[in-house]
Backbone and ligand atoms as CSV (ligand in chain L), in Angstrom:
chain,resi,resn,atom,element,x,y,z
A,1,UNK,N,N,0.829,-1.207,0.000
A,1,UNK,CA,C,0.000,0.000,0.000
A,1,UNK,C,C,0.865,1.259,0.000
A,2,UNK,N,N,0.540,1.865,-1.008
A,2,UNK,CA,C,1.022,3.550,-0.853
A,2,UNK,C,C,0.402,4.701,0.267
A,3,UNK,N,N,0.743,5.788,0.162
A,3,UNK,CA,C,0.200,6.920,0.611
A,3,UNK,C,C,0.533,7.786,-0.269
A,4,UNK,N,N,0.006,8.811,0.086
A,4,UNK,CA,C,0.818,10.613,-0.228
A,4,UNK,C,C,2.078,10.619,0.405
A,5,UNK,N,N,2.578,10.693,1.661
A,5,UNK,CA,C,3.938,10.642,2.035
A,5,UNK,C,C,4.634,10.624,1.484
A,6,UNK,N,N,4.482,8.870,1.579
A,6,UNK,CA,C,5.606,8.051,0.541
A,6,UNK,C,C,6.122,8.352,-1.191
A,7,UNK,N,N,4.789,8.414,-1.211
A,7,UNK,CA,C,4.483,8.434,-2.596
A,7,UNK,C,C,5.321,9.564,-3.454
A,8,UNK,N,N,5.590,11.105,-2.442
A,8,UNK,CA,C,6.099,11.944,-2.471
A,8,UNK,C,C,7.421,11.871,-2.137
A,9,UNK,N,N,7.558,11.191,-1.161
A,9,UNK,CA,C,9.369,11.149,-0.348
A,9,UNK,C,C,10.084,10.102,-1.183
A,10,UNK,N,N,9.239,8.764,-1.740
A,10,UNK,CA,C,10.166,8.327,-2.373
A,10,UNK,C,C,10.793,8.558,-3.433
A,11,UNK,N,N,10.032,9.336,-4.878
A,11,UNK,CA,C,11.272,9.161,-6.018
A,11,UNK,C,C,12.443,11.273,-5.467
A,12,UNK,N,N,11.588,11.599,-4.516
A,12,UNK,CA,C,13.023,12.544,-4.080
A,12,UNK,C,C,14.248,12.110,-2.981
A,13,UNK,N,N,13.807,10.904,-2.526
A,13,UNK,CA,C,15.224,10.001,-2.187
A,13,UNK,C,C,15.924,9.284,-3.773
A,14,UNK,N,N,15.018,8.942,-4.167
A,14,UNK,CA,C,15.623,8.416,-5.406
A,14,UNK,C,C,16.502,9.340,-6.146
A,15,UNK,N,N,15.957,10.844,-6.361
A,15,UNK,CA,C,17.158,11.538,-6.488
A,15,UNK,C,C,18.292,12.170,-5.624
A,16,UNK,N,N,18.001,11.675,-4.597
A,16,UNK,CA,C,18.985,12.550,-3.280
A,16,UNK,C,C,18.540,13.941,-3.614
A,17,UNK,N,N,17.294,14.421,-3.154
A,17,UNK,CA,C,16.965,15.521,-3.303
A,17,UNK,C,C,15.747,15.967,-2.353
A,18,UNK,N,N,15.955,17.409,-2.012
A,18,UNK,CA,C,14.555,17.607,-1.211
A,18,UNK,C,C,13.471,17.644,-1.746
A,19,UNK,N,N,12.206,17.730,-1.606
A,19,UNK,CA,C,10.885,17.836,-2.127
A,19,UNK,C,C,10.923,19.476,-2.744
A,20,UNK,N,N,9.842,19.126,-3.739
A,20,UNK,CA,C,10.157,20.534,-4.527
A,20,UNK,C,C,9.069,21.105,-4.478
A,21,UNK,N,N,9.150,22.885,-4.795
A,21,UNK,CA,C,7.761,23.368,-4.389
A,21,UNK,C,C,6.753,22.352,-4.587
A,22,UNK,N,N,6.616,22.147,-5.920
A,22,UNK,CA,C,5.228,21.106,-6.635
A,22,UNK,C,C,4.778,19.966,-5.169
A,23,UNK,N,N,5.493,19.484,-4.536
A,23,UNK,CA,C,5.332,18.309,-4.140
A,23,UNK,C,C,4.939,18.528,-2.692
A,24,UNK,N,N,5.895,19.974,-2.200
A,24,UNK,CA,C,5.333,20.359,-1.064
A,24,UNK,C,C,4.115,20.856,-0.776
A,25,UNK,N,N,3.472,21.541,-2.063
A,25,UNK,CA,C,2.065,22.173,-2.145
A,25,UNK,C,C,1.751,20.865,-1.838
A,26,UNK,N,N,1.230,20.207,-2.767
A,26,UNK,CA,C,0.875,18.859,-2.115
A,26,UNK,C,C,0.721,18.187,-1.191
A,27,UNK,N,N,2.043,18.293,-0.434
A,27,UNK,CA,C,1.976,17.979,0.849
A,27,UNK,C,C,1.263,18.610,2.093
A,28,UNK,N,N,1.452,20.076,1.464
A,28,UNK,CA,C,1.050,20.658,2.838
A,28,UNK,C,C,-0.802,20.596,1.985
A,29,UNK,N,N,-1.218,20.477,0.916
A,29,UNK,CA,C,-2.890,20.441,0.938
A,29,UNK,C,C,-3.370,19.071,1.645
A,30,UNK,N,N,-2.629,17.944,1.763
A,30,UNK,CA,C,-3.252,16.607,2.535
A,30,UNK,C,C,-2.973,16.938,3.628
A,31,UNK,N,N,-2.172,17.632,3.993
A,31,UNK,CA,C,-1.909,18.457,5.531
A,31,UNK,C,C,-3.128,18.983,6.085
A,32,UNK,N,N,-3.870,19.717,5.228
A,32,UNK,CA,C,-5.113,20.875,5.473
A,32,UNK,C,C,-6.182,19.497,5.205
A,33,UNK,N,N,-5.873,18.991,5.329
A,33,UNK,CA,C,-7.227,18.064,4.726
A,33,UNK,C,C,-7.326,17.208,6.031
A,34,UNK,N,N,-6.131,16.875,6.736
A,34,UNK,CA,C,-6.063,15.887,7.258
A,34,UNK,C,C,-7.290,15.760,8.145
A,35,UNK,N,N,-7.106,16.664,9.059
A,35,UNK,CA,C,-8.590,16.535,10.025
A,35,UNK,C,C,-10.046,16.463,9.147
A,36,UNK,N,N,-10.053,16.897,8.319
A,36,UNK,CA,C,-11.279,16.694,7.260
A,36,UNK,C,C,-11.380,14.743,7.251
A,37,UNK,N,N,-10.048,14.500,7.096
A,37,UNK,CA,C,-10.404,12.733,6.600
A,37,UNK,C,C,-10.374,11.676,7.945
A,38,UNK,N,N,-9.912,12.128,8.755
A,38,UNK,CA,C,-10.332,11.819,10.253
A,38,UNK,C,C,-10.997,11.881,10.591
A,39,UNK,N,N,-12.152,12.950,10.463
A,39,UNK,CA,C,-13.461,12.773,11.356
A,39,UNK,C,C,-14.612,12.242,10.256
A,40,UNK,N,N,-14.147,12.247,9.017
A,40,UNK,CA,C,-14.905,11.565,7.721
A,40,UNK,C,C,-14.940,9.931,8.772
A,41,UNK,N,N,-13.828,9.388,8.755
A,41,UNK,CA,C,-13.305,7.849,9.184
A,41,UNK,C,C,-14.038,7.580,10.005
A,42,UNK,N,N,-14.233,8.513,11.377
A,42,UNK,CA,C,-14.907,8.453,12.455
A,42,UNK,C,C,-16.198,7.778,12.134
A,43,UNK,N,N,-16.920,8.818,11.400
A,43,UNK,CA,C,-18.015,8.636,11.589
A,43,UNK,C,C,-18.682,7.475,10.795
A,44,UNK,N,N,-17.942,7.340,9.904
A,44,UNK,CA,C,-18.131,5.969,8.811
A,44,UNK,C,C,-17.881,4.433,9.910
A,45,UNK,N,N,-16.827,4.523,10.800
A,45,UNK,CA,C,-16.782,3.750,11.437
A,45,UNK,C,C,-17.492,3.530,12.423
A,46,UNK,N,N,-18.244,4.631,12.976
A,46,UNK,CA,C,-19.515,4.441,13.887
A,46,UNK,C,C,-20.727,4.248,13.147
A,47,UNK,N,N,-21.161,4.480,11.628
A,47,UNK,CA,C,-21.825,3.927,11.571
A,47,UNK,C,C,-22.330,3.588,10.250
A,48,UNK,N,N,-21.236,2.428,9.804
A,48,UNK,CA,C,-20.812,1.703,8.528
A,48,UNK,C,C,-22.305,1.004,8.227
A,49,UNK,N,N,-22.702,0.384,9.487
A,49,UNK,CA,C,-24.018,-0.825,8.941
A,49,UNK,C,C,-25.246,0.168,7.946
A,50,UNK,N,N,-25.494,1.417,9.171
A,50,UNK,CA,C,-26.772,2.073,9.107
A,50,UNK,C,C,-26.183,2.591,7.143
A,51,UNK,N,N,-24.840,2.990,6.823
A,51,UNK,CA,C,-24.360,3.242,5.133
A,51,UNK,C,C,-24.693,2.225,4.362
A,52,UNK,N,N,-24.336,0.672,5.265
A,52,UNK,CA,C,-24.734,-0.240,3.745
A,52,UNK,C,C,-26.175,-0.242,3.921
A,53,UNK,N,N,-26.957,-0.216,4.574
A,53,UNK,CA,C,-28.418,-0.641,4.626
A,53,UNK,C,C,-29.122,0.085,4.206
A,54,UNK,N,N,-28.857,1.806,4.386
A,54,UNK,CA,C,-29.164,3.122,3.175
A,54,UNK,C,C,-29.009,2.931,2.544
A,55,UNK,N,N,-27.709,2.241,1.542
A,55,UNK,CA,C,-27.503,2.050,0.491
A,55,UNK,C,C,-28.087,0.963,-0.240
A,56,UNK,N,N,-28.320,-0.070,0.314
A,56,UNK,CA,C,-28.965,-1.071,-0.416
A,56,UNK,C,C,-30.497,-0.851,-0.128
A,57,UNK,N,N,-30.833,-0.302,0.300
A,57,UNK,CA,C,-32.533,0.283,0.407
A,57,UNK,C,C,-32.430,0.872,-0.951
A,58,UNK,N,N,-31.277,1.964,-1.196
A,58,UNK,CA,C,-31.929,3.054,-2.377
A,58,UNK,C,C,-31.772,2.400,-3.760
A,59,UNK,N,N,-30.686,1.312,-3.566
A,59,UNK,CA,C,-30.474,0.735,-4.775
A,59,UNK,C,C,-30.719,-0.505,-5.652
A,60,UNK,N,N,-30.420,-1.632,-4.216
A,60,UNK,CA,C,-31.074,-3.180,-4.926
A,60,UNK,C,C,-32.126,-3.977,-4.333
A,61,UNK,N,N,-32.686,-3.452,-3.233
A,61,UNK,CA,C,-33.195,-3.754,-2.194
A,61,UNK,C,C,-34.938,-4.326,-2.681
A,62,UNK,N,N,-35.859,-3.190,-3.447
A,62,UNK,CA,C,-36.853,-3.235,-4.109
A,62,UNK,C,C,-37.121,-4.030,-5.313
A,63,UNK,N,N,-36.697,-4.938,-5.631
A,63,UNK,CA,C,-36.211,-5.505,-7.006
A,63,UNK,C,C,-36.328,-7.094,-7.365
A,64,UNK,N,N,-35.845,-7.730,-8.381
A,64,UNK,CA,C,-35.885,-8.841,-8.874
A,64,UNK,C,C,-34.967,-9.323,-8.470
A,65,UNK,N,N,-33.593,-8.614,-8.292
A,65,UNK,CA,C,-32.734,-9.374,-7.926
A,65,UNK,C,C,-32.445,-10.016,-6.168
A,66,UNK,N,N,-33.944,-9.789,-5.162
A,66,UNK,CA,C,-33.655,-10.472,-4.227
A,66,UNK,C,C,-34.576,-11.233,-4.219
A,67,UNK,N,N,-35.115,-11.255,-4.757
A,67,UNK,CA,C,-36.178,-12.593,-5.330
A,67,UNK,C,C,-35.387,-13.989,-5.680
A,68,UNK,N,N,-36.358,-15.206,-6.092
A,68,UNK,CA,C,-36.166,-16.142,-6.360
A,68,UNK,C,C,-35.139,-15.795,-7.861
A,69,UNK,N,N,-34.122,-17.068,-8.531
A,69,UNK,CA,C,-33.955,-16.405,-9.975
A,69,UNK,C,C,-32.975,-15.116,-9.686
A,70,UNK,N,N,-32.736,-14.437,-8.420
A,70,UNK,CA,C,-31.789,-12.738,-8.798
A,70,UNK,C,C,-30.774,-13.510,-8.227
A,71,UNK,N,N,-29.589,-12.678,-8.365
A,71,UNK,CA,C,-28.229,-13.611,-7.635
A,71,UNK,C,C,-28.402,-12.285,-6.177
A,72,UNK,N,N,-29.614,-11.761,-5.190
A,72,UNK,CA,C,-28.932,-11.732,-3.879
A,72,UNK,C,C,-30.064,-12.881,-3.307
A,73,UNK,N,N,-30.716,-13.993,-4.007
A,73,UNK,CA,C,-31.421,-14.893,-3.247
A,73,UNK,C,C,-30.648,-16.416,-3.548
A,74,UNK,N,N,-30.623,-16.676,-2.683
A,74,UNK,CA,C,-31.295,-17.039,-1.274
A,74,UNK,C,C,-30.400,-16.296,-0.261
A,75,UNK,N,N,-30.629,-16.211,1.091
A,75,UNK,CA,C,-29.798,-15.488,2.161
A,75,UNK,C,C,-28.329,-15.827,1.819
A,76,UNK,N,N,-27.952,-16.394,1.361
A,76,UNK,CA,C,-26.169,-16.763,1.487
A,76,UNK,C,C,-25.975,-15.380,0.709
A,77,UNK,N,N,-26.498,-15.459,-0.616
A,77,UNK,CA,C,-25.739,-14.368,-1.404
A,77,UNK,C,C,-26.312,-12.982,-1.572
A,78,UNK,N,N,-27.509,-12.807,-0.639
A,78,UNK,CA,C,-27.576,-11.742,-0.055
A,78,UNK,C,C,-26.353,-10.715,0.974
A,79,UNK,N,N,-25.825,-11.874,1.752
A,79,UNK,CA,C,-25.373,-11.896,2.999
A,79,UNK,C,C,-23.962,-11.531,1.870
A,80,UNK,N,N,-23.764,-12.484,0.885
A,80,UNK,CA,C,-22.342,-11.829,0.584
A,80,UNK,C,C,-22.201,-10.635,-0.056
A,81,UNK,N,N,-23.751,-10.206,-0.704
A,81,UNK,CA,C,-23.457,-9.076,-1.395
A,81,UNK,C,C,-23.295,-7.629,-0.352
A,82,UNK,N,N,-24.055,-7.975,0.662
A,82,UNK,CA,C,-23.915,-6.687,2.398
A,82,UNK,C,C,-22.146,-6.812,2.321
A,83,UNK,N,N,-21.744,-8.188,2.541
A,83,UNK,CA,C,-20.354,-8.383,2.944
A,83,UNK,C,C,-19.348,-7.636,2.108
A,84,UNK,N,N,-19.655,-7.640,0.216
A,84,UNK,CA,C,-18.857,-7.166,-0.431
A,84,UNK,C,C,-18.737,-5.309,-0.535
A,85,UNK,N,N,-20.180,-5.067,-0.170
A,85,UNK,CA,C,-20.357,-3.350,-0.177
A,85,UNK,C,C,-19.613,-2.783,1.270
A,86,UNK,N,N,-19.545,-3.786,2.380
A,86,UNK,CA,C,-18.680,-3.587,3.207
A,86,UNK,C,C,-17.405,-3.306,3.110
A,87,UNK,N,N,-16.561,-4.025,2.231
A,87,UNK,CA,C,-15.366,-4.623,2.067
A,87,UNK,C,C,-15.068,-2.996,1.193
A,88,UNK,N,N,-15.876,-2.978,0.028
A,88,UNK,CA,C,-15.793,-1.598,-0.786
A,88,UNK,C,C,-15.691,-0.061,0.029
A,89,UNK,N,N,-16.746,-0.065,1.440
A,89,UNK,CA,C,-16.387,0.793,2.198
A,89,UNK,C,C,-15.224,0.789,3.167
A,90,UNK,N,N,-15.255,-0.040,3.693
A,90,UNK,CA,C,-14.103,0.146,3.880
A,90,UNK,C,C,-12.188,0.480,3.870
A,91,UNK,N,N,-12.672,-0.189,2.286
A,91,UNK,CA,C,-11.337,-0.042,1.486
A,91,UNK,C,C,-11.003,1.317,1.047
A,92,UNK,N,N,-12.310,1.608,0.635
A,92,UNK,CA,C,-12.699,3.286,0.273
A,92,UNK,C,C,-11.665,4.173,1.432
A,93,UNK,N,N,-12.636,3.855,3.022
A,93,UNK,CA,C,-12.003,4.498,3.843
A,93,UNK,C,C,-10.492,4.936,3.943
A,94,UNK,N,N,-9.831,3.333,3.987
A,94,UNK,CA,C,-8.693,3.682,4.317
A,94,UNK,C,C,-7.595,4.287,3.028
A,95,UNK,N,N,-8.314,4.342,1.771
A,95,UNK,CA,C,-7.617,4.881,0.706
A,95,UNK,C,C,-8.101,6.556,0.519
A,96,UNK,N,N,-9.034,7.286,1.194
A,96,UNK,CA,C,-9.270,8.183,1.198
A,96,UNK,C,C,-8.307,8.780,2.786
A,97,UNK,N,N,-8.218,7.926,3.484
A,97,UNK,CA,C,-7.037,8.053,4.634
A,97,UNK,C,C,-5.468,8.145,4.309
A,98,UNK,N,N,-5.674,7.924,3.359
A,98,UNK,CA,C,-4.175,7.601,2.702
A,98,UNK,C,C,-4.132,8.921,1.359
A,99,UNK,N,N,-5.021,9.281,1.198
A,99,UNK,CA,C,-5.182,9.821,-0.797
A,99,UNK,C,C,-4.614,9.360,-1.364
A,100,UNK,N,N,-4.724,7.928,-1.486
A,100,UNK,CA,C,-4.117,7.067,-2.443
A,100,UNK,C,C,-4.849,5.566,-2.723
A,101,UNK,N,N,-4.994,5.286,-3.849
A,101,UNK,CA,C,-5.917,4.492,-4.518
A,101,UNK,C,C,-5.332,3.282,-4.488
A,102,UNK,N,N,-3.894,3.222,-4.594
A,102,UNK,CA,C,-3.053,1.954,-4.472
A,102,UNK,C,C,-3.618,0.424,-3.634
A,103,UNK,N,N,-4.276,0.674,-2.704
A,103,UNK,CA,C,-4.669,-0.178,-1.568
A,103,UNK,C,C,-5.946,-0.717,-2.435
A,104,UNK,N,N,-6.508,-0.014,-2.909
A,104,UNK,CA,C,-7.983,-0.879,-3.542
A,104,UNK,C,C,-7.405,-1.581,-4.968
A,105,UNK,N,N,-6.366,-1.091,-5.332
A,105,UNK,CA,C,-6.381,-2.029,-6.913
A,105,UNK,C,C,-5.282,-3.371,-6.153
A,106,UNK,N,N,-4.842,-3.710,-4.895
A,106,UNK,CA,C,-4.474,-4.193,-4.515
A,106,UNK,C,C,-4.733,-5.383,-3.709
A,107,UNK,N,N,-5.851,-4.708,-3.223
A,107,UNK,CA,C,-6.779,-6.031,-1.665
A,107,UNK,C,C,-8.181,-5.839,-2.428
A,108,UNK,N,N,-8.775,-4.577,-3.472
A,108,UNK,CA,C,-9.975,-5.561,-3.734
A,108,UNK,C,C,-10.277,-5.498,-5.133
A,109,UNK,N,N,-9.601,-4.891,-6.282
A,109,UNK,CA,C,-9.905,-5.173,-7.546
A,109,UNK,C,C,-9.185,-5.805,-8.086
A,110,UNK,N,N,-7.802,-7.029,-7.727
A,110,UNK,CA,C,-7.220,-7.878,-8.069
A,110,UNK,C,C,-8.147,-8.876,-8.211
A,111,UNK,N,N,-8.278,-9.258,-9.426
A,111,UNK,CA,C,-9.446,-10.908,-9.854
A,111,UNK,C,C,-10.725,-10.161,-9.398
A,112,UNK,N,N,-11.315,-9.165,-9.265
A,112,UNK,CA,C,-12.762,-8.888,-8.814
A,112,UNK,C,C,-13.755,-9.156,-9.786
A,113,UNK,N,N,-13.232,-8.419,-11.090
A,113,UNK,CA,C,-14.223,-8.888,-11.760
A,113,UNK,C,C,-14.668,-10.044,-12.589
A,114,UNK,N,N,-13.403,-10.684,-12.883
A,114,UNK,CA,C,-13.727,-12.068,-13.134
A,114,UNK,C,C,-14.130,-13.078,-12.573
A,115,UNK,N,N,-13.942,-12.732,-11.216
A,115,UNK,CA,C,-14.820,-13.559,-10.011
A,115,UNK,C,C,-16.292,-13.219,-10.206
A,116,UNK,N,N,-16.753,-11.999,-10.211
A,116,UNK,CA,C,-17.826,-11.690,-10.214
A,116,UNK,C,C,-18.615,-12.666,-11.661
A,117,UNK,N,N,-17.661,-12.256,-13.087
A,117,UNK,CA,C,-18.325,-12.696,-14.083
A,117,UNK,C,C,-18.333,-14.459,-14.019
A,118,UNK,N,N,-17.231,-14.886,-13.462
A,118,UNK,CA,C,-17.949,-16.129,-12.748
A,118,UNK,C,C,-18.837,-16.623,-12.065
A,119,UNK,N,N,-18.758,-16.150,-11.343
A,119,UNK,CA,C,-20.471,-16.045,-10.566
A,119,UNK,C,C,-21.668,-15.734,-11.303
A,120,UNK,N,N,-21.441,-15.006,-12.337
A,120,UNK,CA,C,-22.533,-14.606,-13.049
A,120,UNK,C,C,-23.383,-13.280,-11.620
A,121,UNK,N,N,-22.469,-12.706,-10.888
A,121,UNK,CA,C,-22.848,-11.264,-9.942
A,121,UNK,C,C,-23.329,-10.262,-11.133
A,122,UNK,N,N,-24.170,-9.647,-10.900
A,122,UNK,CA,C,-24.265,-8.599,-12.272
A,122,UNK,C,C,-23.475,-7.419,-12.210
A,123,UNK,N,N,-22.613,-6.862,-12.587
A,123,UNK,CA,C,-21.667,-5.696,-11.923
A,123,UNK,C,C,-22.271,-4.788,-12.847
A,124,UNK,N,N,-23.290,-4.526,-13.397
A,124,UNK,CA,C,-23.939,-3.004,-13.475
A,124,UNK,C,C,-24.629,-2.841,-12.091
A,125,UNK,N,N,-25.238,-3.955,-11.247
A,125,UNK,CA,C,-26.301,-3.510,-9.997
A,125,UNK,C,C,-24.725,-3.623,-9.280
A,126,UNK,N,N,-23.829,-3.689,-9.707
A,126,UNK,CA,C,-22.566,-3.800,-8.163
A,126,UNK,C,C,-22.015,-2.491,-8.135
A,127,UNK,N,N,-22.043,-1.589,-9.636
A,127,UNK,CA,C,-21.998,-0.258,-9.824
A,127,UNK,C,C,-23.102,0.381,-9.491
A,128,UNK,N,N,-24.116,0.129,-9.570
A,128,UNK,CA,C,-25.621,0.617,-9.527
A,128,UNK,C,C,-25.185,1.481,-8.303
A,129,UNK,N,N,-25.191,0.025,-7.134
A,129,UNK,CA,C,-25.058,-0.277,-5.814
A,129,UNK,C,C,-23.689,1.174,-5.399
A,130,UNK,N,N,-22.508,0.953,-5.858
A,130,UNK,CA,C,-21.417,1.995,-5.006
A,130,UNK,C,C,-21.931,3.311,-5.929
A,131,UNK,N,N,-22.788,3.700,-6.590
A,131,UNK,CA,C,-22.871,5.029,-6.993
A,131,UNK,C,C,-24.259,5.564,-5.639
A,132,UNK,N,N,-25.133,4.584,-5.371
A,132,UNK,CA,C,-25.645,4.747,-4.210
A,132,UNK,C,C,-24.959,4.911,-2.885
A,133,UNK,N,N,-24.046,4.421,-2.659
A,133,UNK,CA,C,-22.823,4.435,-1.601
A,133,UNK,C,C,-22.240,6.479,-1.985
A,134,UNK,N,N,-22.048,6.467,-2.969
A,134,UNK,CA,C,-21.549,7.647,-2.710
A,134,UNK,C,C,-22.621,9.265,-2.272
A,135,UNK,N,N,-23.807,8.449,-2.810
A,135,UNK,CA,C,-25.083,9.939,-2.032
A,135,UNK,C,C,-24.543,9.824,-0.607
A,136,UNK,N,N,-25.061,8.320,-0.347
A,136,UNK,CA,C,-25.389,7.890,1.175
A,136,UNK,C,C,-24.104,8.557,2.047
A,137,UNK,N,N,-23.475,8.573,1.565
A,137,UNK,CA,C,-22.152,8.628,2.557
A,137,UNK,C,C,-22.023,10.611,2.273
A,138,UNK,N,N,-21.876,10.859,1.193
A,138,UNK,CA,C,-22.197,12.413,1.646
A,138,UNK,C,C,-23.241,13.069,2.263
A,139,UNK,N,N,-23.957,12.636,2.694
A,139,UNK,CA,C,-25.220,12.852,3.456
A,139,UNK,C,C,-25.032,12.630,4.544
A,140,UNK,N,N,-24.413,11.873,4.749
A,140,UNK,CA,C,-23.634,11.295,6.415
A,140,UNK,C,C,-21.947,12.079,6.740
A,141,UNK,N,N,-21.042,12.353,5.646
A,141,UNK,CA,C,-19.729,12.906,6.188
A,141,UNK,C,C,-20.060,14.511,5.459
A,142,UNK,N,N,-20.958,14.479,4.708
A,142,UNK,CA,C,-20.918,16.412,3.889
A,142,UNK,C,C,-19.733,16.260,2.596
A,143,UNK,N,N,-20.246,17.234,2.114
A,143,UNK,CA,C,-19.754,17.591,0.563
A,143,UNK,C,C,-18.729,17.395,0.505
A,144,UNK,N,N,-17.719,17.709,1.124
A,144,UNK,CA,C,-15.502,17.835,1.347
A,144,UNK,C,C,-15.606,16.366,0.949
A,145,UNK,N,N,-15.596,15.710,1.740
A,145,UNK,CA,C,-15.158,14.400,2.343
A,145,UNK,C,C,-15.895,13.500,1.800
A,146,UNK,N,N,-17.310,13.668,1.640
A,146,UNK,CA,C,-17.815,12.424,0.297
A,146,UNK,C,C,-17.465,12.616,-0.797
A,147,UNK,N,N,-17.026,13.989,-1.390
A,147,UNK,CA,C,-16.668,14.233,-2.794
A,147,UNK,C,C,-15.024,13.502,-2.770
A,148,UNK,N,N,-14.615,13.385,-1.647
A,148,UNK,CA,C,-13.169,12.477,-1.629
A,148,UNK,C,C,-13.371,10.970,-1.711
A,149,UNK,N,N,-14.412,10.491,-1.013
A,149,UNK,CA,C,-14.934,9.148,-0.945
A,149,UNK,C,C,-14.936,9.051,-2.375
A,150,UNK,N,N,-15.967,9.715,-2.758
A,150,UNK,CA,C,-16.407,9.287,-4.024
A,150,UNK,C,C,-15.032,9.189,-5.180
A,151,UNK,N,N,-14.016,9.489,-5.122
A,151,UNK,CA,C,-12.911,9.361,-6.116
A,151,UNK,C,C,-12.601,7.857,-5.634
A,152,UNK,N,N,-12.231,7.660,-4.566
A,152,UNK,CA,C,-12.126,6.117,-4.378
A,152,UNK,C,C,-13.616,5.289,-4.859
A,153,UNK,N,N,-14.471,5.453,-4.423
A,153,UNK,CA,C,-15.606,4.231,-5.418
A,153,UNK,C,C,-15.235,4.361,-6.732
A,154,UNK,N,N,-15.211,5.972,-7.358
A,154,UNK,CA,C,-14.993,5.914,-8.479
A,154,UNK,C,C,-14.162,4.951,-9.192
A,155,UNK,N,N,-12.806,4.846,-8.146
A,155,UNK,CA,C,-12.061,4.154,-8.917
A,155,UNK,C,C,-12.611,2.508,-8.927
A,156,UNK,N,N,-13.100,2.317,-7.735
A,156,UNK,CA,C,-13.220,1.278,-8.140
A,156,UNK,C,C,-14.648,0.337,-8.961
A,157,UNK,N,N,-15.689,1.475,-9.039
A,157,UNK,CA,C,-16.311,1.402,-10.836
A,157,UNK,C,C,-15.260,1.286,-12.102
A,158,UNK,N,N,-14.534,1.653,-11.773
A,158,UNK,CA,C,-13.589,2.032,-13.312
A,158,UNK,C,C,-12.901,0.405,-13.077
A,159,UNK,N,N,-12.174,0.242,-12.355
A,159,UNK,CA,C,-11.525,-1.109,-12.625
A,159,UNK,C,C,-12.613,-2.336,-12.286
A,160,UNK,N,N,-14.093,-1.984,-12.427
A,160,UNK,CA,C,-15.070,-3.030,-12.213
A,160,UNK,C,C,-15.927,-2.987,-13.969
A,161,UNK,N,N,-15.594,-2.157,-14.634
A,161,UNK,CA,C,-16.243,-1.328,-15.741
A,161,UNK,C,C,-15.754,-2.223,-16.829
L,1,LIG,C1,C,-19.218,-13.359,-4.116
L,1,LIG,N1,N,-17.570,-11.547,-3.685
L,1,LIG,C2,C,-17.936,-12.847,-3.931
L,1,LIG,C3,C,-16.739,-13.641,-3.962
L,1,LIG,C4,C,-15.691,-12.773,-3.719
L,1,LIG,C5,C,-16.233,-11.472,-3.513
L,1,LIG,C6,C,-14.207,-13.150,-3.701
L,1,LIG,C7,C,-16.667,-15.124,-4.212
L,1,LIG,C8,C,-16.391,-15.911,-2.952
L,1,LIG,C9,C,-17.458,-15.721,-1.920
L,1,LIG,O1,O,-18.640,-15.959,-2.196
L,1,LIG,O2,O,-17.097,-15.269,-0.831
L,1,LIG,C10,C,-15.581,-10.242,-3.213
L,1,LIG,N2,N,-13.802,-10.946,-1.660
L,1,LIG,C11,C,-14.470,-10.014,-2.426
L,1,LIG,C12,C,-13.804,-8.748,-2.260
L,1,LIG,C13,C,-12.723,-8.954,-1.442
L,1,LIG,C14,C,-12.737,-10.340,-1.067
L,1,LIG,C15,C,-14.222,-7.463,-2.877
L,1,LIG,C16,C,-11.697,-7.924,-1.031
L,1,LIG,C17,C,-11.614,-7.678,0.415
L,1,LIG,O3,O,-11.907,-10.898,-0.299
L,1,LIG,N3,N,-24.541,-9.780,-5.835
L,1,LIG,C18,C,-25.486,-8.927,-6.281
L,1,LIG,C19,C,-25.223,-7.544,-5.850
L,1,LIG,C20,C,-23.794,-7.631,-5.318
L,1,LIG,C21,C,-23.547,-9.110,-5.182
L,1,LIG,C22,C,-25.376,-6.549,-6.992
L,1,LIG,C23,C,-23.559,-6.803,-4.042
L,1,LIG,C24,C,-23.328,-5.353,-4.367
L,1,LIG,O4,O,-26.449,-9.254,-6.972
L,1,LIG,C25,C,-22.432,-9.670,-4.564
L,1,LIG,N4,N,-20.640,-11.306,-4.333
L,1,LIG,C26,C,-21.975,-11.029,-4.424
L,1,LIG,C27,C,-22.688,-12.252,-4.324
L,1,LIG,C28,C,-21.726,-13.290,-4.221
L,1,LIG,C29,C,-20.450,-12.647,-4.214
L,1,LIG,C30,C,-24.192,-12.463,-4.327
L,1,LIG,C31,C,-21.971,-14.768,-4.118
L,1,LIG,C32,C,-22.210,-15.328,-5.508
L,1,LIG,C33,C,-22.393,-16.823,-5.509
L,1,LIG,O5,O,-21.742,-17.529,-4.726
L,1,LIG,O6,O,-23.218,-17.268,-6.314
């Protein structure tokens, strides 16, 4: 997993060199942010369930697909699809903790979607699903900090796409 830090300190060790304006702006804007993505974390972590259950209310919840015939029936793959929008928030979290995307193309879009297309999972309702994740969660952390969330789901629509 990367960060901003690193991400920054390493290729100016690579040159034996200090950080340069460019990199310090940078640095010091995840600086100004920081408490912004801390109390984002907070509150996602107090209350992650009440996000997936908003979220799957607004998005797959009403539908065919928890019926007989949809892939979230019977309870097993209901239960895994809560489990996987979990896994997505969370990953979200800690890559919006980081401003760095590295961690999700790493622990959860490696083999994701070919697992999925094995399964025959439908990944337009798995996109459907995290574009609902991103209202829900700005409604719960505010505009700053879900509009940051939302670059992490984003990304990981794009490597689910
Ligand atoms: C299954 N989701 C799976 C599987 C994996 C993941 C590996 C297959 C193995 C299993 O069932 O556990 C995803 N596993 C992950 C991820 C990580 C991981 C992301 C990284 C931490 O370790 N079905 C729907 C909805 C959607 C859904 C649209 C929820 C948004 O219709 C999800 N995923 C879903 C379902 C299954 C699944 C239903 C079970 C499919 C089956 O067994 O038939």
């Amino acid at each position: 997993m990367k960060d901003t830090i690193t991400s920054l300190i390493n290729p100016a060790d690579e040159k034996g060199s200090y950080l340069d304006a460019a990199a310090l702006d940078q640095l010091n804007r995840y600086f100004q942010s920081g408490s912004m993505r801390v109390k984002a974390a907070k509150t996602i972590s107090s209350s992650a369930s009440s996000i997936i259950s908003k979220t799957v209310a607004s998005s797959l919840l009403y539908g065919d697909i928890t019926l007989p015939g949809g892939n979230m029936y019977p309870t097993r793959r209901y239960a895994a699809c809560l489990r996987d929008l979990t896994y997505f928030l969370r990953y979200a979290t800690y890559a919006m903790l980081a401003a760095d995307a590295s961690i999700l193309d790493e622990r959860v879009l490696n083999g994701l979607k070919e697992t999925y297309i094995t399964l025959g999972v439908p990944i337009d309702r798995v996109i459907e699903a995290l574009n609902a994740m991103k209202e829900v969660l700005t409604d719960s952390v505010g505009t700053e900090a879900g509009q940051e969330l939302g670059v992490y789901l984003d990304h990981i629509i794009a490597g689910l796409s």
